[in-house]
PDBQT receptor file of N, H, CA, C and O in Angstrom, charges set to zero:
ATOM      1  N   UNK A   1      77.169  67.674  10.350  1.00  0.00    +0.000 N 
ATOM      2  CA  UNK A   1      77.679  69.025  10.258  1.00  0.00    +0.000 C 
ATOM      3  C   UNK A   1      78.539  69.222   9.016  1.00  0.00    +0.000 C 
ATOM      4  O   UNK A   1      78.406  70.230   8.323  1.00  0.00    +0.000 OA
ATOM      5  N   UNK A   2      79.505  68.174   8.704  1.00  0.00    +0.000 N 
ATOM      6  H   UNK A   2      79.613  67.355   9.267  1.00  0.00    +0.000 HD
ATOM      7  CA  UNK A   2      80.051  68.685   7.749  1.00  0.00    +0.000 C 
ATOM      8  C   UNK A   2      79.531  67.794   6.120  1.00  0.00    +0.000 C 
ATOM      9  O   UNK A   2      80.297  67.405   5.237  1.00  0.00    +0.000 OA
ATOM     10  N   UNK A   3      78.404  67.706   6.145  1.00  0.00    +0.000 N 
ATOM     11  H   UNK A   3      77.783  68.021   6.862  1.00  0.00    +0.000 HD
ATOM     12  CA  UNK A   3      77.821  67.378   5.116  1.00  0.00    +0.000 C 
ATOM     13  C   UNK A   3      76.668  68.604   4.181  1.00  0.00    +0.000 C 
ATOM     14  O   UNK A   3      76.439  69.736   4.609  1.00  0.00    +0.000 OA
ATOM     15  N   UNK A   4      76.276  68.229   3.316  1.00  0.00    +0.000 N 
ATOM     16  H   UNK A   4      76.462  67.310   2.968  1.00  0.00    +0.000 HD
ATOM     17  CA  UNK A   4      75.464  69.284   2.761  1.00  0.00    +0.000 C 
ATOM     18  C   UNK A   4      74.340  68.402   1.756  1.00  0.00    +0.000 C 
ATOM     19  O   UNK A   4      74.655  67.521   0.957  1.00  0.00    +0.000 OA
ATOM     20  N   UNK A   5      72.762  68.976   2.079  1.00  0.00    +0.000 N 
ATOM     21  H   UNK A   5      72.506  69.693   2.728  1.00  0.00    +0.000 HD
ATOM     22  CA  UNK A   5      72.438  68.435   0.543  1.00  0.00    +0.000 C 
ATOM     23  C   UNK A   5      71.739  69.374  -0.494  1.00  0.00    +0.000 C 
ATOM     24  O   UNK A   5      71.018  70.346  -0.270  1.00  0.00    +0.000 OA
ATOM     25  N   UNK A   6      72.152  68.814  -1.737  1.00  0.00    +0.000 N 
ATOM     26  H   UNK A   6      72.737  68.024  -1.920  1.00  0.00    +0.000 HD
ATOM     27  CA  UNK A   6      72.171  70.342  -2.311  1.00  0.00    +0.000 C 
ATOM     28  C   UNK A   6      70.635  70.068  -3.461  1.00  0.00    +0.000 C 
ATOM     29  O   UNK A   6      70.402  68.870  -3.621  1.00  0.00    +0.000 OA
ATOM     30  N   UNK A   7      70.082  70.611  -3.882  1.00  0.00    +0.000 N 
ATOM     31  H   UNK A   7      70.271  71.584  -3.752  1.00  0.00    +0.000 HD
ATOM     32  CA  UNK A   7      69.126  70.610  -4.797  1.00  0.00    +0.000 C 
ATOM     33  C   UNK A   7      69.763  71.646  -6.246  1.00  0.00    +0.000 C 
ATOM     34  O   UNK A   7      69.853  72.840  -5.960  1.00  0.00    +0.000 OA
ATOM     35  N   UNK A   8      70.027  71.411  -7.153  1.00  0.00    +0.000 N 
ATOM     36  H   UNK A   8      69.954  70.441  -7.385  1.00  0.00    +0.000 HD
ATOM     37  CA  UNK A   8      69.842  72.476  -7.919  1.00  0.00    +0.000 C 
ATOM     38  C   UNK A   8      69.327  72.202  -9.698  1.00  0.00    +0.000 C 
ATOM     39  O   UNK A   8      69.661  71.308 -10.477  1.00  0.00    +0.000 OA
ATOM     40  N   UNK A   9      68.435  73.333  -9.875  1.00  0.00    +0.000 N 
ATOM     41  H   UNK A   9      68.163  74.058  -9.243  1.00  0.00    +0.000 HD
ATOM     42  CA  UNK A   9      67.925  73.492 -11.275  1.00  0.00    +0.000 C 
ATOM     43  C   UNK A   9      68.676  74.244 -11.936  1.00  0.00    +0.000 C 
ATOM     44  O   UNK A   9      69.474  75.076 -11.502  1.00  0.00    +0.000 OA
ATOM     45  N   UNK A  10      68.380  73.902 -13.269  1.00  0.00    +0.000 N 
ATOM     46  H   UNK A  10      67.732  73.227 -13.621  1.00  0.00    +0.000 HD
ATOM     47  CA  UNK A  10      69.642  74.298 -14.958  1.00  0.00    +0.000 C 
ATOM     48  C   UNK A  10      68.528  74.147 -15.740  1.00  0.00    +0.000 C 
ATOM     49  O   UNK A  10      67.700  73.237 -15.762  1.00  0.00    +0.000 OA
ATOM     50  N   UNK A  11      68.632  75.384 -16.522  1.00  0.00    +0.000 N 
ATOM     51  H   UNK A  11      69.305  76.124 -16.503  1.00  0.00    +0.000 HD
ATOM     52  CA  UNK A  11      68.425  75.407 -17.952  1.00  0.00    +0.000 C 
ATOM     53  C   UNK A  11      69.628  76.002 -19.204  1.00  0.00    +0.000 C 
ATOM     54  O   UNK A  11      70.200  77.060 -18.940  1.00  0.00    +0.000 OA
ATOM     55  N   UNK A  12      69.775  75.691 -19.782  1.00  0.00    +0.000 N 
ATOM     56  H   UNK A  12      69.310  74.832 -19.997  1.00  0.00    +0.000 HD
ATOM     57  CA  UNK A  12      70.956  75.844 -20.543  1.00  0.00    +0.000 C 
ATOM     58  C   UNK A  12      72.066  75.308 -20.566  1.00  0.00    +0.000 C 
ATOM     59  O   UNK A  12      72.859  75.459 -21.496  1.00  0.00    +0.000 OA
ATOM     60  N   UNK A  13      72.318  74.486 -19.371  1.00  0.00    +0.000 N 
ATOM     61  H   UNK A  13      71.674  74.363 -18.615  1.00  0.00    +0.000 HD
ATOM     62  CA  UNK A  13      73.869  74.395 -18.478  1.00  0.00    +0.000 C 
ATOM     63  C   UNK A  13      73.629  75.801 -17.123  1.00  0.00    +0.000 C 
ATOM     64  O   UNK A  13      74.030  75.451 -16.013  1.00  0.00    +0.000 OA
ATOM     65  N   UNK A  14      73.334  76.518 -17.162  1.00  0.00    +0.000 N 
ATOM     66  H   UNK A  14      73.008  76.802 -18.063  1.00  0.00    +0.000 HD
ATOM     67  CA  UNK A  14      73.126  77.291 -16.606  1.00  0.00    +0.000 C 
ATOM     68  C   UNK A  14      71.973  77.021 -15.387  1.00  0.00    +0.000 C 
ATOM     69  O   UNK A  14      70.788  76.689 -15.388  1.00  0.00    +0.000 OA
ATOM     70  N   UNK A  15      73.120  77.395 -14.200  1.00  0.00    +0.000 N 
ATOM     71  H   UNK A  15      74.083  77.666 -14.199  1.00  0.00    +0.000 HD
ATOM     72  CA  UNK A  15      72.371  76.996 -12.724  1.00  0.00    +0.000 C 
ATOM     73  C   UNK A  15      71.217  78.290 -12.526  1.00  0.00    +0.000 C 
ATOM     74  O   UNK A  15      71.393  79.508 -12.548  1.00  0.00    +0.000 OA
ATOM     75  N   UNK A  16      70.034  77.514 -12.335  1.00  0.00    +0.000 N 
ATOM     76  H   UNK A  16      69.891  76.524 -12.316  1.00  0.00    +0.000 HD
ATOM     77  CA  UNK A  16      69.200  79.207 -11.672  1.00  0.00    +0.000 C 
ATOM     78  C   UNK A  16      68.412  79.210 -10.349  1.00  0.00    +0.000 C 
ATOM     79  O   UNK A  16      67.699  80.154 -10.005  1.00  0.00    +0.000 OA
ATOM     80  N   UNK A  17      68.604  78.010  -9.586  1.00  0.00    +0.000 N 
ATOM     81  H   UNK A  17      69.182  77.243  -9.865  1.00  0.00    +0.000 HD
ATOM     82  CA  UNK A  17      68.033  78.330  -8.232  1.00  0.00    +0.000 C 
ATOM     83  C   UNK A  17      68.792  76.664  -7.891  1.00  0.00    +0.000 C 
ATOM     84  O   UNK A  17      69.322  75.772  -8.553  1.00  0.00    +0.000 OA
ATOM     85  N   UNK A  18      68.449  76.932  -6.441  1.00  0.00    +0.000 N 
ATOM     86  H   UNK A  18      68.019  77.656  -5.903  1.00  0.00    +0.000 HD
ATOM     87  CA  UNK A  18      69.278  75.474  -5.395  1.00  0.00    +0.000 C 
ATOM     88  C   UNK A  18      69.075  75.873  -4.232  1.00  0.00    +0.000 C 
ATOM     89  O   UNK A  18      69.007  76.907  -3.569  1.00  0.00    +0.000 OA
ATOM     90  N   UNK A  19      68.974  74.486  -4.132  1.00  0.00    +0.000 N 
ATOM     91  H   UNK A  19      69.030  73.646  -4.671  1.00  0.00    +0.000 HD
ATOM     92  CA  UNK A  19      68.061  74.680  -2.258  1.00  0.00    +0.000 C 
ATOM     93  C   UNK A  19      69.682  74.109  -1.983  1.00  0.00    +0.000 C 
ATOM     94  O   UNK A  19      70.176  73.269  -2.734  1.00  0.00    +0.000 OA
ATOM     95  N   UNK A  20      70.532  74.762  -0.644  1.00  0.00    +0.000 N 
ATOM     96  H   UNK A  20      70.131  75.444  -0.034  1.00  0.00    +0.000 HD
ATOM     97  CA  UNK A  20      70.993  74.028   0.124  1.00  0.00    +0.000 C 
ATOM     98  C   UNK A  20      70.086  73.645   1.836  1.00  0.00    +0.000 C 
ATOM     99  O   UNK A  20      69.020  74.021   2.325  1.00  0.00    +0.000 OA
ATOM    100  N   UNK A  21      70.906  72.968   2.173  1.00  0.00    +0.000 N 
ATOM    101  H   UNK A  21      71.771  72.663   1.775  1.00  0.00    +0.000 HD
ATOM    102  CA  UNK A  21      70.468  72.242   3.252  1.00  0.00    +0.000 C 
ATOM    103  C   UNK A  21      71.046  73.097   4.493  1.00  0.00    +0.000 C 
ATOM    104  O   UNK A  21      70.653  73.030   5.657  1.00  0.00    +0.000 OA
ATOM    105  N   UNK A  22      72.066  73.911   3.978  1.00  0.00    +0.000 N 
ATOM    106  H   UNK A  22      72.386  73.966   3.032  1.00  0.00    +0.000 HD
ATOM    107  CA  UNK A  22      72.931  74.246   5.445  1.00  0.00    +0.000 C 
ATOM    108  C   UNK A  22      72.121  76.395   5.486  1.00  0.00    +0.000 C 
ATOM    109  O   UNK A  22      72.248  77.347   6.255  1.00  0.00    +0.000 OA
ATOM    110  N   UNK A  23      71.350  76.129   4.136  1.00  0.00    +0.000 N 
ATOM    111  H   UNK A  23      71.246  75.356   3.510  1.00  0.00    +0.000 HD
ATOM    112  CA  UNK A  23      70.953  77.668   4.332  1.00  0.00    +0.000 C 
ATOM    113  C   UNK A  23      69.193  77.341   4.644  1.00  0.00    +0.000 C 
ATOM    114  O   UNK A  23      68.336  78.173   4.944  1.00  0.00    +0.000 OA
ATOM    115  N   UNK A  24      69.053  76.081   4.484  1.00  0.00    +0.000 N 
ATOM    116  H   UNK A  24      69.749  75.405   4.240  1.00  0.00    +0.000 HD
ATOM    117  CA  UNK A  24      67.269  75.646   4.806  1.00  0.00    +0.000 C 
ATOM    118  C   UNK A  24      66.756  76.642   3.425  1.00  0.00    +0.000 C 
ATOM    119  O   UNK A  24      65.637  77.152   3.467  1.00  0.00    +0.000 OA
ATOM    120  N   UNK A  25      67.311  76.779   2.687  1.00  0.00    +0.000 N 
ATOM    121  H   UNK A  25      68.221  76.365   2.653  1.00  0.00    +0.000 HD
ATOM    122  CA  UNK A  25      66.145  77.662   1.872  1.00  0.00    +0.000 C 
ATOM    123  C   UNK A  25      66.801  77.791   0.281  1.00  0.00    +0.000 C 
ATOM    124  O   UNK A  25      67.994  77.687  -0.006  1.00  0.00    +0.000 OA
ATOM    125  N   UNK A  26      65.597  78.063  -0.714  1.00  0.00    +0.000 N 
ATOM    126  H   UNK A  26      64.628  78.147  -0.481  1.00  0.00    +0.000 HD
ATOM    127  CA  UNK A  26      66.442  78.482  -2.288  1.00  0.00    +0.000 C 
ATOM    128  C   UNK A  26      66.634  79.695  -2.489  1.00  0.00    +0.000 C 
ATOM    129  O   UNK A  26      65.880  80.621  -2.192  1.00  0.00    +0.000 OA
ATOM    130  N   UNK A  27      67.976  79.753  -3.164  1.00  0.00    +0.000 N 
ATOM    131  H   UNK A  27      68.589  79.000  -3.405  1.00  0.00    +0.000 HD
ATOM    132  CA  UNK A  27      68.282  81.192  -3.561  1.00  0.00    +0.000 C 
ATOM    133  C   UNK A  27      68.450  81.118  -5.401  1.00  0.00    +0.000 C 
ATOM    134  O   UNK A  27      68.806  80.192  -6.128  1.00  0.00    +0.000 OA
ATOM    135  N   UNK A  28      68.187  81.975  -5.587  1.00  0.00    +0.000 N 
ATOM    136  H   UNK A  28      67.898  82.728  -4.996  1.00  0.00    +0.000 HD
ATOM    137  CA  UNK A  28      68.155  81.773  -6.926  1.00  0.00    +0.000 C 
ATOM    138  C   UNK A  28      69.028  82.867  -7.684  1.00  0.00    +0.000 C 
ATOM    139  O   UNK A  28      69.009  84.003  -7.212  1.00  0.00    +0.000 OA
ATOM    140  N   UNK A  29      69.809  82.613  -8.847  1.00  0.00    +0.000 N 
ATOM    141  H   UNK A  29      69.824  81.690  -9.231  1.00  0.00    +0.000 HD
ATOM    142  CA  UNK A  29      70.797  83.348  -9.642  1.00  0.00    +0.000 C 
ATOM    143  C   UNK A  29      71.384  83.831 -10.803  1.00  0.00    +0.000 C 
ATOM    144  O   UNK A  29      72.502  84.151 -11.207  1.00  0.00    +0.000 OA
ATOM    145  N   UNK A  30      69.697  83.743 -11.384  1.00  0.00    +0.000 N 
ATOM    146  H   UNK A  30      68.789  83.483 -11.055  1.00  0.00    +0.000 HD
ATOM    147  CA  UNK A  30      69.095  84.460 -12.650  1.00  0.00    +0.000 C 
ATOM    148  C   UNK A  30      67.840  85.418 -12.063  1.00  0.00    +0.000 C 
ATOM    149  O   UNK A  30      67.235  85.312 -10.995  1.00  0.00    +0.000 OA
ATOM    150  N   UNK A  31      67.712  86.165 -12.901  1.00  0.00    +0.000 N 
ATOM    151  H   UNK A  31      68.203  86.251 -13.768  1.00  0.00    +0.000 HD
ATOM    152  CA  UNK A  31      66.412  86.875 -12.892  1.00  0.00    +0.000 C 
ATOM    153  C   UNK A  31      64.771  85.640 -12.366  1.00  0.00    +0.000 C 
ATOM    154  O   UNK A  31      63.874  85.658 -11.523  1.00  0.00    +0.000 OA
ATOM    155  N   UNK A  32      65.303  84.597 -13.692  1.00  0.00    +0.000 N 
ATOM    156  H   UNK A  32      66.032  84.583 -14.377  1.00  0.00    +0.000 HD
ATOM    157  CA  UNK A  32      63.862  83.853 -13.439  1.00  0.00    +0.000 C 
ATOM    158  C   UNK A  32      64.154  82.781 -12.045  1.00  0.00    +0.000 C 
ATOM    159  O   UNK A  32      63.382  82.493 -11.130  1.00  0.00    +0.000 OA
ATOM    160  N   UNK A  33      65.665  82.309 -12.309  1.00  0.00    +0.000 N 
ATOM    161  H   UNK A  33      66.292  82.543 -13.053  1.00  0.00    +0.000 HD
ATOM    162  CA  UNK A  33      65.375  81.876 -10.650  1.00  0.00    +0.000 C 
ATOM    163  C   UNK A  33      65.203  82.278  -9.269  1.00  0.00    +0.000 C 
ATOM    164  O   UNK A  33      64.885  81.781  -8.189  1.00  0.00    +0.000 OA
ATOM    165  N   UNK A  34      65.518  83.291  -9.720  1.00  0.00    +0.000 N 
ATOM    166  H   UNK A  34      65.777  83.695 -10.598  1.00  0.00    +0.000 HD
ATOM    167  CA  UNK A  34      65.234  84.629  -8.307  1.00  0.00    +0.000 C 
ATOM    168  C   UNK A  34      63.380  84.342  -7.940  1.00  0.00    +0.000 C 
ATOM    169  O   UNK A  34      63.096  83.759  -6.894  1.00  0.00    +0.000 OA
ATOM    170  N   UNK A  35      62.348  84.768  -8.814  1.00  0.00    +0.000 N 
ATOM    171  H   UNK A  35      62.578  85.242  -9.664  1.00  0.00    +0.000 HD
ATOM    172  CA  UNK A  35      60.888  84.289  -9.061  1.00  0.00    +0.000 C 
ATOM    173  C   UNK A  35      60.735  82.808  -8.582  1.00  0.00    +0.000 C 
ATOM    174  O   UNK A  35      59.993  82.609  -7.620  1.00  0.00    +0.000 OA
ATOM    175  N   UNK A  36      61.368  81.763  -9.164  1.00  0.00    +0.000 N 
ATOM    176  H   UNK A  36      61.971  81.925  -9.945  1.00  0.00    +0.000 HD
ATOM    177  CA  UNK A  36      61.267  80.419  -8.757  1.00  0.00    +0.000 C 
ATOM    178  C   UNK A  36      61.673  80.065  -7.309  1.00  0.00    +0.000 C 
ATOM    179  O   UNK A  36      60.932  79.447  -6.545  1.00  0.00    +0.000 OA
ATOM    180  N   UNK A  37      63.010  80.541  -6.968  1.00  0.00    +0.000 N 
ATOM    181  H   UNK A  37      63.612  81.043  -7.588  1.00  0.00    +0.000 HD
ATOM    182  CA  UNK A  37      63.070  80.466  -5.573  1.00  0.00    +0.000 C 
ATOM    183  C   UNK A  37      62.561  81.274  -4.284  1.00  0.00    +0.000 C 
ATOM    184  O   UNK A  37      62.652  81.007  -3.085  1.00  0.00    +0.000 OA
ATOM    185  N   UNK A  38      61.736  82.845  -5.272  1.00  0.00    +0.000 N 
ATOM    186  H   UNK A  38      61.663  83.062  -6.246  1.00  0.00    +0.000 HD
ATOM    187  CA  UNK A  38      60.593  83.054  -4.052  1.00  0.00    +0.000 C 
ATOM    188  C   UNK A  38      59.509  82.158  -3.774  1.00  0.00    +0.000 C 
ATOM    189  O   UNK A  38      59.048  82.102  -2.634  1.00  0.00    +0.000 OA
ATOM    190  N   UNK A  39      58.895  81.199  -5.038  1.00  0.00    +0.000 N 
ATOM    191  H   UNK A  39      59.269  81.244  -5.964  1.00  0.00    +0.000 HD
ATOM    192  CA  UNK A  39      58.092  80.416  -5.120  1.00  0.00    +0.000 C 
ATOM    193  C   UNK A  39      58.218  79.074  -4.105  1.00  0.00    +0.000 C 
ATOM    194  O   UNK A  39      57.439  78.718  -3.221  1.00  0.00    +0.000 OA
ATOM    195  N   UNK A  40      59.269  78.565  -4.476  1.00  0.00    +0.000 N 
ATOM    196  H   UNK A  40      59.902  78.855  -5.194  1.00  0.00    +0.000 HD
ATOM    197  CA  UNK A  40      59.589  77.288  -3.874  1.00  0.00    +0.000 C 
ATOM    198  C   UNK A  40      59.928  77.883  -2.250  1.00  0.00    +0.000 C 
ATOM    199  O   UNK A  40      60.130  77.018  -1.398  1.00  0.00    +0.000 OA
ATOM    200  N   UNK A  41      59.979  79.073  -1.906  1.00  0.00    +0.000 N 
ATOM    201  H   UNK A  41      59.815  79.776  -2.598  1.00  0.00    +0.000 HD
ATOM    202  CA  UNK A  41      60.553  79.040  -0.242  1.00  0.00    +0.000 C 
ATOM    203  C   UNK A  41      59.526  79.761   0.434  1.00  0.00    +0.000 C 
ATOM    204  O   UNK A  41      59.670  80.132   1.599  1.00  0.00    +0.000 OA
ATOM    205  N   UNK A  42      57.687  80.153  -0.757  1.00  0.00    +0.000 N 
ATOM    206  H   UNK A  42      57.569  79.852  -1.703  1.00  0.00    +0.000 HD
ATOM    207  CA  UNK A  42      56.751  80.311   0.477  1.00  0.00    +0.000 C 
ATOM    208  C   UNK A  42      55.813  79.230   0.627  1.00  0.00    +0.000 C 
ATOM    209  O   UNK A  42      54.655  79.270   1.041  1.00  0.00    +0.000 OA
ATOM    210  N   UNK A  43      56.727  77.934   0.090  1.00  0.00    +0.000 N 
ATOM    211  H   UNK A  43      57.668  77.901  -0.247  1.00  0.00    +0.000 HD
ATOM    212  CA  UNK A  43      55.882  76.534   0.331  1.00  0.00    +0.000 C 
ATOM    213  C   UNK A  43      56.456  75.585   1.570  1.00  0.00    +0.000 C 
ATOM    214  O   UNK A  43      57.238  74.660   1.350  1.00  0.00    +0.000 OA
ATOM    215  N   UNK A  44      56.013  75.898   2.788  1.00  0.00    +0.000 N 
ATOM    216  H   UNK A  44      55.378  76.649   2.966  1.00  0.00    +0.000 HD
ATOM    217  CA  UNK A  44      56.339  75.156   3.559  1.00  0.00    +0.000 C 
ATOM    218  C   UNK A  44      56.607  74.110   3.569  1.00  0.00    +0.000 C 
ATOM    219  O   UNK A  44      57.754  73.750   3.833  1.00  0.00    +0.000 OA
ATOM    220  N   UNK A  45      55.539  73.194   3.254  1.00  0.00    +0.000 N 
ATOM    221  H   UNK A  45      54.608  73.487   3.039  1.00  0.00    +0.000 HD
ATOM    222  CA  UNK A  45      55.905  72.130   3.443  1.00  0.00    +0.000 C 
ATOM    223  C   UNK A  45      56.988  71.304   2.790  1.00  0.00    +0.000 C 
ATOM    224  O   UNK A  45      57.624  70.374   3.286  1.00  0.00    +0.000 OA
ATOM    225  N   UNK A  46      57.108  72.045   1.074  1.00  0.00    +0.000 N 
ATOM    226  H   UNK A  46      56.591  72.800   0.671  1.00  0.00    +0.000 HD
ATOM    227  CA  UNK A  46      57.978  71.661   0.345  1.00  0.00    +0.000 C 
ATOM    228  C   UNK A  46      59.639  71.652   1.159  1.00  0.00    +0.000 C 
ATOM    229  O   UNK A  46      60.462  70.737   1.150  1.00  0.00    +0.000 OA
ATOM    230  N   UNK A  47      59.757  73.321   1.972  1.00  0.00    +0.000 N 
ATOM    231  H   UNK A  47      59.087  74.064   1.978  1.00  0.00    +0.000 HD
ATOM    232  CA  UNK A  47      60.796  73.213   2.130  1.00  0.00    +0.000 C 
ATOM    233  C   UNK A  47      61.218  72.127   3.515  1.00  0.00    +0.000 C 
ATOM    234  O   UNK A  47      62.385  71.736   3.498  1.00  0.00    +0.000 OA
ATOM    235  N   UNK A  48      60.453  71.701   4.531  1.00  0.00    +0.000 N 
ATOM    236  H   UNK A  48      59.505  72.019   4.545  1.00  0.00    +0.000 HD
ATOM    237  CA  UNK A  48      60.209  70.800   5.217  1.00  0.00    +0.000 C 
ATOM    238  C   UNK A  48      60.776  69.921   4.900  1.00  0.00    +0.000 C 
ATOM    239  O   UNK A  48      61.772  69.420   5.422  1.00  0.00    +0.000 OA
ATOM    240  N   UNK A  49      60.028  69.521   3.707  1.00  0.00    +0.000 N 
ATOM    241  H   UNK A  49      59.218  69.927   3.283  1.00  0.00    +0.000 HD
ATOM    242  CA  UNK A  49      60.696  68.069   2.933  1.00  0.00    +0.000 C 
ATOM    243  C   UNK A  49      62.452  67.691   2.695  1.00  0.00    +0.000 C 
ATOM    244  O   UNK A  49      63.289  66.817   2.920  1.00  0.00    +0.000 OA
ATOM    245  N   UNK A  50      62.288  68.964   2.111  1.00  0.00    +0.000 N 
ATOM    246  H   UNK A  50      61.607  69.673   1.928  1.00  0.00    +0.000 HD
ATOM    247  CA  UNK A  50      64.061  68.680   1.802  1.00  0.00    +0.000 C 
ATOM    248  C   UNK A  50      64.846  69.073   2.935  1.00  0.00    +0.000 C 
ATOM    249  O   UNK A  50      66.003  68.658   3.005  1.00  0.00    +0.000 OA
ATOM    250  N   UNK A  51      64.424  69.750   3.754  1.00  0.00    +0.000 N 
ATOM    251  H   UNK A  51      63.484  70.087   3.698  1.00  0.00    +0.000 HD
ATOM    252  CA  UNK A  51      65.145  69.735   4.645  1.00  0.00    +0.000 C 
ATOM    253  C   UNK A  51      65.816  68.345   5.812  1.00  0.00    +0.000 C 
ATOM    254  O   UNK A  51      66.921  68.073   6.282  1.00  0.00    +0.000 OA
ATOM    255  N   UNK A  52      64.390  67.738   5.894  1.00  0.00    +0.000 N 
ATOM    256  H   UNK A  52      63.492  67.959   5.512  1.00  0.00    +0.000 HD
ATOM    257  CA  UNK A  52      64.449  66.132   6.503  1.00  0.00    +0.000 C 
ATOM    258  C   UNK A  52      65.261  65.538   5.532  1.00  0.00    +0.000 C 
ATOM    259  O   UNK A  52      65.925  64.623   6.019  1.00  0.00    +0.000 OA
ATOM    260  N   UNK A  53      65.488  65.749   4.136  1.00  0.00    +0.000 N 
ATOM    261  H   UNK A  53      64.948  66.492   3.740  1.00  0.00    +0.000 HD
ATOM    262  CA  UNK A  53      66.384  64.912   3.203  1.00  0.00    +0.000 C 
ATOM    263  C   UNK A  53      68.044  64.482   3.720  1.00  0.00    +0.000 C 
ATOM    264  O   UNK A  53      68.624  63.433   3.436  1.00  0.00    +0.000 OA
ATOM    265  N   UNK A  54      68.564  65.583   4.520  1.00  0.00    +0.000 N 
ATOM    266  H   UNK A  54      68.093  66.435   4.750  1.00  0.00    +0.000 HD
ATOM    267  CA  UNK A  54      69.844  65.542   4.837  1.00  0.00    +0.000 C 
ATOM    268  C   UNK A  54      69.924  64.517   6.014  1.00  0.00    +0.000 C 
ATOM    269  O   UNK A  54      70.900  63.790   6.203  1.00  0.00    +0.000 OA
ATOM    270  N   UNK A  55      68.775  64.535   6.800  1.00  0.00    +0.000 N 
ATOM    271  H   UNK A  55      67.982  65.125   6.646  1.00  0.00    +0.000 HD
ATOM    272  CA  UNK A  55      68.819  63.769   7.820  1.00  0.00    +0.000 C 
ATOM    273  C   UNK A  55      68.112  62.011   7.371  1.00  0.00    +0.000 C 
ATOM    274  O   UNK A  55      68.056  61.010   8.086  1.00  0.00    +0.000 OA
ATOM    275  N   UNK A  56      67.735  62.174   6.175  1.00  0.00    +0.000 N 
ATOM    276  H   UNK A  56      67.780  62.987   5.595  1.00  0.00    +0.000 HD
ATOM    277  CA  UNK A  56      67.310  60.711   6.050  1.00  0.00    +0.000 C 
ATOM    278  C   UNK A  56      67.641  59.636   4.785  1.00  0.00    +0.000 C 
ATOM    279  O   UNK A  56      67.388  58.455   4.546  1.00  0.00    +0.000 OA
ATOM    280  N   UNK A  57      68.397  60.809   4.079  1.00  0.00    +0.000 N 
ATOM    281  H   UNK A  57      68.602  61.768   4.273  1.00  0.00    +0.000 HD
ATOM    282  CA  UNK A  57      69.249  60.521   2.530  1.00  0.00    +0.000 C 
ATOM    283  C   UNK A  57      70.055  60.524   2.795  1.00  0.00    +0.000 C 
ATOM    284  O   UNK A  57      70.473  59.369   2.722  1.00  0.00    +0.000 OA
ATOM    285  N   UNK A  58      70.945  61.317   3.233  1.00  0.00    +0.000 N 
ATOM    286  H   UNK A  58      70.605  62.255   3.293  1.00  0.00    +0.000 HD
ATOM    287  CA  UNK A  58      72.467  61.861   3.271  1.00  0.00    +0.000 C 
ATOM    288  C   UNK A  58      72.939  61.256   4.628  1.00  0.00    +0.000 C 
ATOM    289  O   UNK A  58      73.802  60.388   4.495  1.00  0.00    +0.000 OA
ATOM    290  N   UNK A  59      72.580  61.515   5.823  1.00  0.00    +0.000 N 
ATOM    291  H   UNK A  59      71.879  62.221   5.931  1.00  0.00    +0.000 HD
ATOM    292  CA  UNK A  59      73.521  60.657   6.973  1.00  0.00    +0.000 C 
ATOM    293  C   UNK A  59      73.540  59.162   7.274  1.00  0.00    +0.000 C 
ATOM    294  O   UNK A  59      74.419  58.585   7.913  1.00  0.00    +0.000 OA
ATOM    295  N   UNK A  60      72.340  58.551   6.673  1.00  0.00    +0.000 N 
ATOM    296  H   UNK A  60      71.625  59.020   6.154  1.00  0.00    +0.000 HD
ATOM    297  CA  UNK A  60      72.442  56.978   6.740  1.00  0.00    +0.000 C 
ATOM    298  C   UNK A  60      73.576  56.824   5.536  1.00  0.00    +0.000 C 
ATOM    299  O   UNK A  60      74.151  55.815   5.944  1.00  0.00    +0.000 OA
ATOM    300  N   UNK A  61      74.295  57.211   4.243  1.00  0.00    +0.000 N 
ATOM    301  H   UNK A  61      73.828  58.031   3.911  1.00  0.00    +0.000 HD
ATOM    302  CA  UNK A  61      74.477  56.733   3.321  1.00  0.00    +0.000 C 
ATOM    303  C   UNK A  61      76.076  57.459   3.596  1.00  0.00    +0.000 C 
ATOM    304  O   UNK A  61      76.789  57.834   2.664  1.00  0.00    +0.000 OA
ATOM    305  N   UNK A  62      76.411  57.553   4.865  1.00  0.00    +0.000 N 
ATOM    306  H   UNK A  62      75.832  57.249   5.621  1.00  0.00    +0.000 HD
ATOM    307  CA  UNK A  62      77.653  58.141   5.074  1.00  0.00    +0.000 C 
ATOM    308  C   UNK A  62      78.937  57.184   5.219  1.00  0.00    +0.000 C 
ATOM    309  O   UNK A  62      80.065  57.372   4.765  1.00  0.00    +0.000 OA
ATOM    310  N   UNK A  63      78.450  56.100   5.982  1.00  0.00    +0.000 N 
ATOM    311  H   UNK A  63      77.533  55.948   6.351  1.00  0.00    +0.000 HD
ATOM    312  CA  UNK A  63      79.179  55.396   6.441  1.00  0.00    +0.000 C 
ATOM    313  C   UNK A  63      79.387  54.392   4.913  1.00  0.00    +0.000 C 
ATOM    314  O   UNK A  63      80.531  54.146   4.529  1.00  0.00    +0.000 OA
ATOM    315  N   UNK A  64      78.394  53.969   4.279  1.00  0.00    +0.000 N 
ATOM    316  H   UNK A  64      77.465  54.169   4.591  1.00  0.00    +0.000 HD
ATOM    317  CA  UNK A  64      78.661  53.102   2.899  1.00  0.00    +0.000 C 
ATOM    318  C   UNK A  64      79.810  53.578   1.789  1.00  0.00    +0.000 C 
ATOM    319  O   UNK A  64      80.252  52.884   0.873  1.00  0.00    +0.000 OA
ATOM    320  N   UNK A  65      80.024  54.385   1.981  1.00  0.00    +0.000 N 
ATOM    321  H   UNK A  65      79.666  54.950   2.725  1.00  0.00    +0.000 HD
ATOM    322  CA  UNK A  65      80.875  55.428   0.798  1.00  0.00    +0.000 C 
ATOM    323  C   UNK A  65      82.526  55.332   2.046  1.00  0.00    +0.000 C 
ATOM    324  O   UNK A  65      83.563  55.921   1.743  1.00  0.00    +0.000 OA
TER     325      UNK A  65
């Protein structure tokens, strides 16, 4: 619960889309990542994927840290 995993793309230095884990989905915060993250969130399975990430990246690697 109180963890998060985050995905995010940059061009410039500049953030333009990121999947979090606690919203299941990308939002994007440019013009072109707005397009990219409609893209990436009508791919199921993609978002599937990262979603299992929090539960198989992120909570085993809790206790090591």
């Amino acid at each position: 619960k109180d963890i998060e995993y985050i995905v995010s793309y940059h061009y410039n230095l500049d953030e333009i889309t990121r999947f979090s884990s606690s919203l299941g989905k990308f939002v994007g915060y440019t013009e072109f990542g707005v397009k990219q993250a409609d893209h990436f969130n009508s791919q199921a399975s993609y978002l599937a994927g990262l979603r299992a990430q929090k539960e198989t990246y992120c909570k085993p690697s809790i206790d090591v840290d």
